[in-house]
Backbone as CSV, one residue per row, in Angstrom:
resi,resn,N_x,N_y,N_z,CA_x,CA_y,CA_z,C_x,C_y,C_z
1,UNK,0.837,-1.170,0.000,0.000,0.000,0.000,0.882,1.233,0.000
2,UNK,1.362,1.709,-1.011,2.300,2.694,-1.521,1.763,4.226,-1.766
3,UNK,0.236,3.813,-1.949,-0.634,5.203,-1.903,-0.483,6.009,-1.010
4,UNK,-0.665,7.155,-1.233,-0.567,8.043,-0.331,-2.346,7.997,0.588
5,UNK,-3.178,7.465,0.090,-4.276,7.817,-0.107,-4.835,5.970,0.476
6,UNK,-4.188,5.140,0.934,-3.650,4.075,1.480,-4.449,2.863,0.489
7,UNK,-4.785,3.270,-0.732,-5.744,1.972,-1.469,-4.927,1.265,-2.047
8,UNK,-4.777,-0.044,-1.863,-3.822,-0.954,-2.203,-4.127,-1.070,-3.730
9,UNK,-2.963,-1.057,-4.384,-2.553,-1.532,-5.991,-3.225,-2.898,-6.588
10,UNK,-3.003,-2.386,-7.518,-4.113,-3.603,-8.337,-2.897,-5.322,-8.131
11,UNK,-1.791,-5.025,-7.972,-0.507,-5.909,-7.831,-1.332,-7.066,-6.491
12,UNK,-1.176,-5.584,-5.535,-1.434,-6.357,-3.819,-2.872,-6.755,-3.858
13,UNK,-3.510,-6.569,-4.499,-5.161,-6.898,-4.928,-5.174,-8.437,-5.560
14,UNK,-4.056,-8.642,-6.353,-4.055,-9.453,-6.916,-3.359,-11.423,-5.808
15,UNK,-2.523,-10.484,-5.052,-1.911,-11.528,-4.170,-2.803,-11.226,-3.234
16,UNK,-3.488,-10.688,-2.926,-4.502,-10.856,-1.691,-5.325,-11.663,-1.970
17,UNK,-5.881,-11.661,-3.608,-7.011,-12.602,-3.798,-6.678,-14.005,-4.021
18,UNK,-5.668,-13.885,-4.301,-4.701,-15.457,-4.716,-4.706,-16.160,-3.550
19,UNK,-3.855,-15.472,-2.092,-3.830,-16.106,-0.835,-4.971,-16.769,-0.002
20,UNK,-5.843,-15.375,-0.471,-6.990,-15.840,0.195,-7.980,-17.083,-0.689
21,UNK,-7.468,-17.631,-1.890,-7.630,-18.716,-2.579,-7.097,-20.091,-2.032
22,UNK,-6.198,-19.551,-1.691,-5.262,-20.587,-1.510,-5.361,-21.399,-0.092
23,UNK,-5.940,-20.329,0.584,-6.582,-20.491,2.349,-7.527,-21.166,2.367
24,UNK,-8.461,-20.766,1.173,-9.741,-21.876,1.260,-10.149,-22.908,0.249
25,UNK,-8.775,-22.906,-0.161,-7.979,-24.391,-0.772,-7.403,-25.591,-0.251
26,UNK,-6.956,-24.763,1.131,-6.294,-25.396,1.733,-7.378,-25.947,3.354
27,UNK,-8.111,-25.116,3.623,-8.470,-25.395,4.651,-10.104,-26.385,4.539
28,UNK,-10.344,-26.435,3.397,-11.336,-27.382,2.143,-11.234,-28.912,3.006
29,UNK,-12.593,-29.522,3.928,-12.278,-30.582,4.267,-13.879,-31.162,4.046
30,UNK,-13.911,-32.063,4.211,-15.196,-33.328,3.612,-14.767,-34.081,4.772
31,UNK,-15.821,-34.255,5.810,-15.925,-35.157,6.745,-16.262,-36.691,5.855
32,UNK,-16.362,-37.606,6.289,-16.640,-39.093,6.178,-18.182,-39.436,6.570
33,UNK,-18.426,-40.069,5.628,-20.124,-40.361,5.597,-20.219,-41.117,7.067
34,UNK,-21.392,-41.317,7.625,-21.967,-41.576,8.957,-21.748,-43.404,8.924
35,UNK,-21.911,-43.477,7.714,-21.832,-45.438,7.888,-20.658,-45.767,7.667
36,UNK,-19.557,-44.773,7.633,-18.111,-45.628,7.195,-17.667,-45.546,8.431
37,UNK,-17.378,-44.440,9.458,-17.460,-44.306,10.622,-17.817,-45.179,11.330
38,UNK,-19.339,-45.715,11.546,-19.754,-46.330,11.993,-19.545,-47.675,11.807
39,UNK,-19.594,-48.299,10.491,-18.817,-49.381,10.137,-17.187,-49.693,10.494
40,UNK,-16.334,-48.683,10.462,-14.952,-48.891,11.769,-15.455,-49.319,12.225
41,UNK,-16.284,-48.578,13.451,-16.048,-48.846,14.817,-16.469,-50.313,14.933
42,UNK,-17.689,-50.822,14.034,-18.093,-52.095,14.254,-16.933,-52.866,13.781
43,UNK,-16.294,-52.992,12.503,-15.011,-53.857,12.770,-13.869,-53.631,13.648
44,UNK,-13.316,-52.927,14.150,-12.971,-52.443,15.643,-13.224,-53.819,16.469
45,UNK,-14.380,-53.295,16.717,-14.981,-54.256,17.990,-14.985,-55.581,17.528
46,UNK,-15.537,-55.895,16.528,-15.543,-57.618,15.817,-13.749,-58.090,16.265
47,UNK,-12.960,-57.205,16.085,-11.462,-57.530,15.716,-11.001,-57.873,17.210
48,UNK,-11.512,-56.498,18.661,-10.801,-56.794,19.774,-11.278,-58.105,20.158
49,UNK,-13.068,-58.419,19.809,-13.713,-60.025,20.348,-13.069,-61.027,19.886
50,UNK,-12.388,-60.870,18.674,-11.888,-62.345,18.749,-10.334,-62.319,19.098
51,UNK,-9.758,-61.293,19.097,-8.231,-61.386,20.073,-8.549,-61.847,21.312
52,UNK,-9.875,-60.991,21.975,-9.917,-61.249,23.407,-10.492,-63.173,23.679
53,UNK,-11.193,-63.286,22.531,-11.610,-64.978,22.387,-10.319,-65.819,22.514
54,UNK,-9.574,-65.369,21.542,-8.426,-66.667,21.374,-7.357,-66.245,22.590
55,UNK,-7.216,-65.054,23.158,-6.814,-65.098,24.284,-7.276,-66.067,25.331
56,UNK,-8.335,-66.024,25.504,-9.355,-66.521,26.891,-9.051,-68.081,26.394
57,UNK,-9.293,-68.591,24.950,-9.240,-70.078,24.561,-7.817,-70.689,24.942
58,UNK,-6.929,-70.030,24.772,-5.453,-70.408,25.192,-5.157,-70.681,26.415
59,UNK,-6.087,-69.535,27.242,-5.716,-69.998,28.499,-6.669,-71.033,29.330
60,UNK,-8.041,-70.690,29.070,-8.640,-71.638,29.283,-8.909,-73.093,28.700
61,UNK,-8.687,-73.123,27.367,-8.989,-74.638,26.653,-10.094,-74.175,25.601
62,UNK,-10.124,-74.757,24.615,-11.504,-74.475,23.597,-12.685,-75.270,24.258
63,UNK,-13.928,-74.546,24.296,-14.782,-75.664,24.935,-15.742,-76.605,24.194
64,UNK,-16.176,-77.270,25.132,-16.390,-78.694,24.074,-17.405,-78.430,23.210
65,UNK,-18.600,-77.394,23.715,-19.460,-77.229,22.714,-19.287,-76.634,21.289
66,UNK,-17.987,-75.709,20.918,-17.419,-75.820,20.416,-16.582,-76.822,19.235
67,UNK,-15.932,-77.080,19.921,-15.699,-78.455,19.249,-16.160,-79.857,18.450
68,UNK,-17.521,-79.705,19.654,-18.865,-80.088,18.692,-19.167,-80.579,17.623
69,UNK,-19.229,-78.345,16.866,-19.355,-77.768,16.097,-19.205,-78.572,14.889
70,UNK,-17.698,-78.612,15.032,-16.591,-78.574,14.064,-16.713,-80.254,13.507
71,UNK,-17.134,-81.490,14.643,-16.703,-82.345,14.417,-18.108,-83.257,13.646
């Protein structure tokens, strides 16, 4: 702002509008739809139940009803 008269140049007009492009270029975000979210969290949880399963089976034994199953 070189004016005497303090109105910025068509120059600084020009990088002002650029920056301020560039700000809401940059700051531009899209949250994640409600079921992908939600779908994590449900595989999440599916994932800790069966760590915490084959934990508990190791120490306790597989049980017979189980085994059952299979046979």
């Amino acid at each position: 702002m070189q004016d005497s008269n303090d109105k910025p140049t068509t120059e600084e007009l020009a990088r002002m509008q650029q920056y301020q492009q560039e700000q809401e270029a940059k700051n531009h975000y899209t949250p994640r739809p409600k079921w992908q979210i939600i779908g994590a969290w449900v595989l999440i949880a599916i994932m800790v139940a069966g760590i915490v399963n084959v934990c508990y089976w190791q120490i306790n034994g597989i049980p017979d009803w189980l085994l059952a199953l299979g046979a």
